[in-house]
N, C-alpha and C positions, 0 to 999 in steps of 0.2 A: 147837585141833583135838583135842588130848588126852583136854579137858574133855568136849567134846561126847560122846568113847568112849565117857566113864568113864557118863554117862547113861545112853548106851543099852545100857551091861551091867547098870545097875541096874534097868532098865525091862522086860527080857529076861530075868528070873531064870532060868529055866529052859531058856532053851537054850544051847547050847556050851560045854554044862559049868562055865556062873557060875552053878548056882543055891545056894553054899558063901555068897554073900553075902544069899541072902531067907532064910536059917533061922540062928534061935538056934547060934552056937557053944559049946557048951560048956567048959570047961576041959581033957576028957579027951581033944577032941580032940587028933589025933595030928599036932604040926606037923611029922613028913616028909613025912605024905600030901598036908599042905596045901602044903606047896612046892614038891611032883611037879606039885600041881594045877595050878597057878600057872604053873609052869613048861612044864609040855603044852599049856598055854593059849596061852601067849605066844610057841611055839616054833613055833604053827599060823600067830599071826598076826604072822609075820615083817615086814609092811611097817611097824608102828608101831618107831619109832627106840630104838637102845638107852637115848640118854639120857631118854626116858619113865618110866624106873624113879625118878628124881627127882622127879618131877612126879607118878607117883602115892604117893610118899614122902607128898608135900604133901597129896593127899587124902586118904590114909590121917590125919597127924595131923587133918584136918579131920573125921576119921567117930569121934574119938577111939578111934581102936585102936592099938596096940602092934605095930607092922611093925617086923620084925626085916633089915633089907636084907642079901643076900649079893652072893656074887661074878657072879651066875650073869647073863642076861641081863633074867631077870625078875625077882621079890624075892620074899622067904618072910618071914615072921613068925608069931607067935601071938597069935590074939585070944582077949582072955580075957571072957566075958560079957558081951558085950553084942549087941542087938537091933539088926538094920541094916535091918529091915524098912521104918520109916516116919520113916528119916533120911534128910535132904534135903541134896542136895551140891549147893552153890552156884558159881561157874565164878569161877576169880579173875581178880579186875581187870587186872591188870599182861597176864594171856597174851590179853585182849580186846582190849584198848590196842593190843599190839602186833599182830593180825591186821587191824584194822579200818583206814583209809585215813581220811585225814581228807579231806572234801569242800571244794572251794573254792566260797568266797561267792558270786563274778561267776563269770560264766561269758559265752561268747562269744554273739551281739554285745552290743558295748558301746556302749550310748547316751555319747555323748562331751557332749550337748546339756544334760544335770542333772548333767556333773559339777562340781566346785568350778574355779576358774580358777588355784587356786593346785597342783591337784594335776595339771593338763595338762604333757602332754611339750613341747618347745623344739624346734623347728627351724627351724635360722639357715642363710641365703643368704650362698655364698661365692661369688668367680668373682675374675677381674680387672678393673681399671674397664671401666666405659663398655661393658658387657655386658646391662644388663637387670635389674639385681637390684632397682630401686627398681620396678621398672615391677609385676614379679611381687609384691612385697611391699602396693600398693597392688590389685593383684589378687585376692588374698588373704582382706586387711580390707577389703575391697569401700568403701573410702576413697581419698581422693587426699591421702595425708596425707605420704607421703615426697617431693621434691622431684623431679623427673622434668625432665631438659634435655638434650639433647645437645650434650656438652661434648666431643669426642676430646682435645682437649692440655689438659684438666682435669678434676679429681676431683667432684662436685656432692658426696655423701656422702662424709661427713668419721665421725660419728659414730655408734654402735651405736641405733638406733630399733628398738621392741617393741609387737608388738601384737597382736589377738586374730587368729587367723586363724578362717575360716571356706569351707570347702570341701565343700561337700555337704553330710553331715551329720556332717563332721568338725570338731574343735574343737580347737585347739592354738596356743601361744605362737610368731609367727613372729618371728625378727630380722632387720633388714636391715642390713649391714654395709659398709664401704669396698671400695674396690676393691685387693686387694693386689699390690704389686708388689715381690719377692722381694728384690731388688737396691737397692732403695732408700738414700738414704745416711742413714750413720746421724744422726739426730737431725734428721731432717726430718718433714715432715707427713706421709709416706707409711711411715715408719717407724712412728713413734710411732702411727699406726692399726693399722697392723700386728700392732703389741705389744697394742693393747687388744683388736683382733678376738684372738688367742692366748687372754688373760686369759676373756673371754668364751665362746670356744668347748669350753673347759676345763669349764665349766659347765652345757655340752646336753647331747643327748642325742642327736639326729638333725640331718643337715646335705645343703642342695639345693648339687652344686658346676654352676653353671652356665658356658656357655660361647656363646661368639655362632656359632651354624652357617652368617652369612656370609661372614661370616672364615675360615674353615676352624677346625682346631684350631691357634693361636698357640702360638708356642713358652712363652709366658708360661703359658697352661696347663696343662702340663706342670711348670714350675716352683711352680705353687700345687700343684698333685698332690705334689708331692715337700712341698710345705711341708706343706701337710695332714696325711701320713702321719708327719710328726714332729710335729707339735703333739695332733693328735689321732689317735693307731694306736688308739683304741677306738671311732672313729665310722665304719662303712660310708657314704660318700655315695652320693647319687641325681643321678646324672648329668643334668642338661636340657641341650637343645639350644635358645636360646631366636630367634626372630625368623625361626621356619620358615613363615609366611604367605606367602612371597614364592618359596617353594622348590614345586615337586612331585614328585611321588614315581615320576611315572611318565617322568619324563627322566632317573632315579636320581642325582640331586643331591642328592638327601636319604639316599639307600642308601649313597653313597659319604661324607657325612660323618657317619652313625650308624658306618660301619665305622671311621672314620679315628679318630671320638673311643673308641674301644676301645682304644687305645694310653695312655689314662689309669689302666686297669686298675682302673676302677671296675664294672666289667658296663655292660649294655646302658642305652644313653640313651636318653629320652623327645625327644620332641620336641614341642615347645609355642609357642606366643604369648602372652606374657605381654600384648601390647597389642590383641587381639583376644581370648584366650580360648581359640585352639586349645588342645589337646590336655590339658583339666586333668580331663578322665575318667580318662586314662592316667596321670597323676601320681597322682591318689585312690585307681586300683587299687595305685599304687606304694609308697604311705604307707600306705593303712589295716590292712593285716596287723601291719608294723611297730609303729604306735601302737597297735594294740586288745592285741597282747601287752606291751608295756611297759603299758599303764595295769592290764590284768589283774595283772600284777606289785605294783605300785601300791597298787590300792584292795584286796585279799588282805591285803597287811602292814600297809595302817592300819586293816582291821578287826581283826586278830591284836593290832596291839598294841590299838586300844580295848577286846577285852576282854579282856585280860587286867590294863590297866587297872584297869576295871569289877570284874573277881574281887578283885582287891588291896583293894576298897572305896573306888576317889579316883572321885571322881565331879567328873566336870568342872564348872568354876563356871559361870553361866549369865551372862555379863556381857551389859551393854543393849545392846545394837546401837550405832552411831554410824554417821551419815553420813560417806561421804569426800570431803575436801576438797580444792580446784583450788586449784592454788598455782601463777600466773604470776610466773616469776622475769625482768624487764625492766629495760630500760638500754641506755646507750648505748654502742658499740662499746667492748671493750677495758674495760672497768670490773670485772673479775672478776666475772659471772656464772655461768661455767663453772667456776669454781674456785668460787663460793658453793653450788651443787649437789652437787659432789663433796666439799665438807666439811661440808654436811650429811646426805650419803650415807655419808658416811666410806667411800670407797671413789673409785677411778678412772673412773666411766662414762659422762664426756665428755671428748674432748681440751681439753687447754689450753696454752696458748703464752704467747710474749711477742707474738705476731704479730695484726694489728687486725683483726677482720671473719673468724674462725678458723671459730666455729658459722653453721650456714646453714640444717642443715635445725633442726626444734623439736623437740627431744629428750624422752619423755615417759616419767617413771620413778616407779615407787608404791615406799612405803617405809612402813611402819609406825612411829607413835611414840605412846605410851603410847594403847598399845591402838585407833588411830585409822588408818583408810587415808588417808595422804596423797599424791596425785597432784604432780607437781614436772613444770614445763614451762620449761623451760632452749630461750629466746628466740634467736635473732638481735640484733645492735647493732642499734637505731633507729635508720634512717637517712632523710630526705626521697628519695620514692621517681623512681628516676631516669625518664629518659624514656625510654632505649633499654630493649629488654626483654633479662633476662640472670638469674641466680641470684640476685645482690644482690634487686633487685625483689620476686621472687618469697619470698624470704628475710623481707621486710618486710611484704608481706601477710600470710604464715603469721604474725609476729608480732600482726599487728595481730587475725588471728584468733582466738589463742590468748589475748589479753589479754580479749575479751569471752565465752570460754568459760568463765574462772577465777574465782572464790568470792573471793579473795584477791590481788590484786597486790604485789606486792614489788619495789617502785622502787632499783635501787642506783646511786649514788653514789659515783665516786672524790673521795678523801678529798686530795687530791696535787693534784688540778684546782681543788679548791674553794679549798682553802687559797692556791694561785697566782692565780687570779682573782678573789679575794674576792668570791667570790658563790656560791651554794648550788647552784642549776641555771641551769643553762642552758636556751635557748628548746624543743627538742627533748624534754630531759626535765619542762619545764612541760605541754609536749603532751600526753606520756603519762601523767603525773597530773590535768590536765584529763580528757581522756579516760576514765579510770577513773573518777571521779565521774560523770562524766554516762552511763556506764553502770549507775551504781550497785554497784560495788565497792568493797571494803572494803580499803583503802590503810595497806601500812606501808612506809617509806624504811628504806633499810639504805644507810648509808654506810661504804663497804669503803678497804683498804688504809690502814687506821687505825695500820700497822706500819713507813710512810714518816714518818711524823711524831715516832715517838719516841725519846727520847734528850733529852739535858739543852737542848741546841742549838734544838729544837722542843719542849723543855713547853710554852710560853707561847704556841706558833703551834696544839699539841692542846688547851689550854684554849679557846681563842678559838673554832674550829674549834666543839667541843661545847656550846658558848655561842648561837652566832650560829645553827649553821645550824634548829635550831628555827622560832628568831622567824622566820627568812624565810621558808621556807615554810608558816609559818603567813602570815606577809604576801602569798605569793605565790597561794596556795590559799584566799582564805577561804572559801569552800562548805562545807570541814569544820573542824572545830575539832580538837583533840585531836590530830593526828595524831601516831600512836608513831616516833619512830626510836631505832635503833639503831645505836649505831657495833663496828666489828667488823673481823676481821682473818682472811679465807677461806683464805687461806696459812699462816698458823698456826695456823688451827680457832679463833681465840679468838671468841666472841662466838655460837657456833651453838646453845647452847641458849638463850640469851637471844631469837636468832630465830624459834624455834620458838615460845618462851612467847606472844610477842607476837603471831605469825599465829594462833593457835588463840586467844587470845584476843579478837582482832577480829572472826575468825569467828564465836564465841561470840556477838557484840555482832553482828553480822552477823544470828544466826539467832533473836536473842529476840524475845519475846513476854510482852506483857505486859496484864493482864486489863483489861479493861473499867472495871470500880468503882474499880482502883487508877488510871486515870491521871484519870476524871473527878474523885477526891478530891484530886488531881495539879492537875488544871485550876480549882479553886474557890481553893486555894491562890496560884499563878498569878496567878490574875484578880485577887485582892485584893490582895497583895503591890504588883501594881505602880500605879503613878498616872499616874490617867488626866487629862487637863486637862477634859475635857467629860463627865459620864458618860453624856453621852445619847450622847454620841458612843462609848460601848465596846460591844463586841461582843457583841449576847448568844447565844453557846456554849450550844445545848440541852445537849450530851454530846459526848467524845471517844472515839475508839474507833481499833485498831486494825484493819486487813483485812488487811494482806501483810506477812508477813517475805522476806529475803531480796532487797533490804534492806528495811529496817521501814517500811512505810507506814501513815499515819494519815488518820485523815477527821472532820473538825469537820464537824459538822452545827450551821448557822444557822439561828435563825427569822429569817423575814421574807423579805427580797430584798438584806440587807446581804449584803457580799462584806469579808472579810478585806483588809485593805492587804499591801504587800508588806514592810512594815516590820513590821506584826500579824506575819505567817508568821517572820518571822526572829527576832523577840522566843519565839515560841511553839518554831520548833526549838533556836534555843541554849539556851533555861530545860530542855527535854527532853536534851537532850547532858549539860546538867550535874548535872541531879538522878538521871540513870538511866545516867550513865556508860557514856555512847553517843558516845565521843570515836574516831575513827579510821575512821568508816563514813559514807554519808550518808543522810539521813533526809530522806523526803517528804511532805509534807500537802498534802492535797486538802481542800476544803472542799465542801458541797454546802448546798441550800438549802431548810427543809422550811417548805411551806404551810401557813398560820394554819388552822385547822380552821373549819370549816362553822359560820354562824350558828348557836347553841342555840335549840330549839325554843319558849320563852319570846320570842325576839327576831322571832319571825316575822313575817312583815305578813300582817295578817288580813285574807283576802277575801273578808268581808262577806257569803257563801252561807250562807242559813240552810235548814234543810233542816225540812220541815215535816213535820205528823202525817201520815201513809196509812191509809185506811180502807178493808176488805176489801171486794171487789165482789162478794160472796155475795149472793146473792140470796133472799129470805125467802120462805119455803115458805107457803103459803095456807091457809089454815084449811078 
């Protein structure tokens, strides 16, 4: 502000008695006059602040003159010769800086539809059981992914499930969570959910507490209200009312339990249908204020720090893209699956127990490993599906669905069953590794609880164990060759990056491609190596070629109308397994049949038309 004056006294020689600064000073001037001057000046224009005399301190050193500062409110000095005419006073940095407002990037609305998934807000459904929270969560992610059953004297959701939400044109990470019940004893299954919903909610942001409106308000609601405000005093929730389709408004059944759930002392509730759709306009007016301020918060600070970043000169590396990959983790009841998740989570975020048939619903968690998004789907026990219908049932279809979503299968094995029945699998887990070949999946066995066997008492029983169970199921599988296992120990963490190596590397082998010229130089090689008893009787292979990865399919093209035997096809995929170290996956070939080409024109049969001379029917002009 100062700066701007100091301008327009320079610009204004001549009036209000600054024109001391557009003429030459001499030496003879006389600095009392000039201090009066200065000072009659500054005494008229009382609104600029006293401590201004510092600040024109500063432009004085800047005009190079000799400012002599006193007591007084203005300042007096002696300039000794020099010309201030067509000196240019530039406005310092520091007094800009601090006037000017820095603008923010975003600004309101905020499309939520281009942001990133990882920089979206969290909000997670709380309530007590058997209130609705799976119903809304599959509402949501406009899926039927969470398990939905009406159970009253049982829990259906046991585990913390995450997914994309989608609500108009709103975009955010919803969780669906257990049903809590406060009183629980300790170290039971309602407990220990408890503990991880805690753990969990610790890490959002925003929370739905719902409650069933026709029930009224339970006293247990109240009791999650009080746990709430101790686990989480930094989350305001959003009260719903859910399974209001059957209420109306105008017999004030609905009036009287909007008022009654105000004793939770969260503000006013919504009222909704999570199984119809009622009122999720009313929830979008409710949420989108809340998230469009928090993501403005958000996306402000990751552009602040990138550039500031950016000015430091680190410019971020541009690494390749990678697909991500589906990893079904399956087996059968009780085999630590839930414990093979959480220790390659390194972290808590599925229960586990000693108790059989714990996981119900399919738990779906991403995780990064060396620079790769990995998807983790933490199964139900494979069980043969019953006849009566119940969660079990429903528990075994989501697995079987989740097995033919996944890039990768991951068959585990207890290592304690094996070792007791001297045999590798049983009829159950032959199923599921059938199964995953003939959908073409990429198969690795993890045989867990490798931590029962050891001690001097059982060396001889864990040699045997890492011996056998290979060749069996190579005996029991042969469709594929190679297949990797792994033995390992979930409960002690030992063996999980050995797991990791092994699925990325199947997948690997999963997604190759390999050119043209190298596998027909592949196939001449092949052909000749092996002995044939007939050679009229060998194949003849115009060319090989690849058409589809994932998994790798092949196409032999034949002349003639020969067809490959099915002994040909098995000779052709294990010589490919082992030269291109394609062990763990299964591999397809298709043959097709290309027609001999058309007689050459030399071969034709001649028919015999000869085509004679034409003579013009002009007719001769007469003499």
């Amino acid at each position: 502000m100062f700066h701007s004056w100091v301008r327009a006294v320079l610009a204004r020689k001549s009036s209000l008695g600054f024109g001391l600064f557009g003429r030459s000073i001499s030496s003879s001037t006389n600095p009392v006059n000039l201090c009066k001057s200065f000072n009659f000046t500054l005494n008229n224009y009382s609104h600029i602040r006293a401590s201004a005399a510092g600040s024109l301190y500063q432009v004085g050193s800047s005009l190079k003159c000799n400012l002599l500062p006193e007591v007084t409110r203005g300042f007096c000095g002696a300039v000794q010769n020099q010309t201030l005419d067509d000196t240019h006073v530039e406005p310092e940095p520091d007094g800009v800086v601090e006037d000017q407002k820095v603008k923010p990037l975003y600004e309101k609305p905020v499309d939520f539809t281009k942001i990133d998934i990882n920089l979206l807000p969290t909000v997670m459904i709380i309530g007590r059981p058997n209130v609705g929270k799976s119903a809304l969560f599959n509402r949501l992610i406009r899926r039927r992914e969470a398990l939905v059953y009406n159970t009253p004297d049982d829990h259906v959701t046991r585990d913390i499930r995450e997914g994309l939400a989608k609500l108009g044109d709103l975009r955010f990470k919803v969780l669906d969570s257990a049903g809590l019940e406060t009183e629980a004893t300790s170290g039971s299954i309602l407990d220990r959910t408890a503990g991880m919903t805690a753990n969990v909610l610790a890490k959002t942001q925003f929370a739905i507490f719902m409650i069933d409106v026709r029930s009224g308000l339970h006293p247990l609601d109240l009791e999650v209200g009080k746990w709430l405000r101790k686990h989480a005093p930094q989350i305001k929730p959003i009260v719903v009312m859910n399974k209001c389709e059957s209420l109306h408004n105008g017999t004030g059944s609905l009036a009287g339990a909007a008022a009654e759930s105000l004793m939770l002392g969260f503000g006013d509730p919504i009222a909704i249908s999570a199984e119809t759709g009622l009122g999720m306009t009313e929830l979008y007016e409710a949420l989108r204020p809340s998230l469009e301020d928090y993501m403005l918060r958000v996306l402000n600070d990751s552009c602040t720090q990138d550039n500031s970043s950016t000015q430091d000169g680190v410019s971020p590396e541009d690494d390749e893209s990678k697909l991500p990959l589906q990893l079904a983790i399956v087996g059968r009841p009780n085999v630590g699956k839930s414990t093979l998740l959480n220790a390659l989570l390194q972290e808590d975020r599925v229960l586990v127990g000693p108790e059989a048939g714990l996981t119900r619903d399919s738990v779906r968690v991403h995780f990064e490993y060396q620079g790769r998004t990995v998807y983790l789907v933490d199964t139900a026990g494979w069980l043969q599906r019953e006849k009566e219908k119940g969660p079990a049932s429903l528990s075994v279809m989501q697995s079987r669905k989740n097995l033919m979503r996944a890039h990768v299968v991951a068959l585990v094995l207890n290592a304690e069953e094996v070792a007791n029945a001297r045999r590798s699998m049983t009829h159950a887990e032959v199923v599921i590794a059938r199964r995953a070949v003939e959908e073409g999946r990429g198969l690795v066995v993890i045989v867990n609880k490798m931590d029962l066997l050891s001690g001097r008492q059982n060396s001889a029983l864990y040699k045997r164990v890492k011996e056998a169970v290979p060749q069996e199921i190579q005996t029991v599988i042969p469709q594929v060759t190679g297949i990797p296992v792994v033995f390992t120990s979930a409960l002690e963490g030992r063996g999980r990056i050995a797991v990791m190596h092994q699925v990325i590397d199947t997948y690997q082998k999963w997604c190759l491609r390999l050119p043209t010229s190298r596998l027909n130089r592949w196939l001449r090689k092949v052909m000749g190596r092996h002995s044939w008893k007939d050679q009229s009787a060998q194949p003849k292979i115009k060319y090989f070629t690849q058409v589809k990865v994932r998994p790798p399919t092949f196409v032999a093209f034949l002349s003639g109308k020969k067809t490959l035997s099915d002994a040909e096809l098995r000779f052709l995929t294990k010589s490919l397994k082992e030269d291109f170290d394609l062990g763990g996956i299964p591999i397809r070939i298709t043959q097709r049949s290309v027609p001999r080409k058309c007689c050459s024109s030399s071969s034709r049969q001649n028919t015999g038309l000869k085509v004679g001379r034409t003579f013009s029917d002009k007719r001769t002009v007469p003499v």
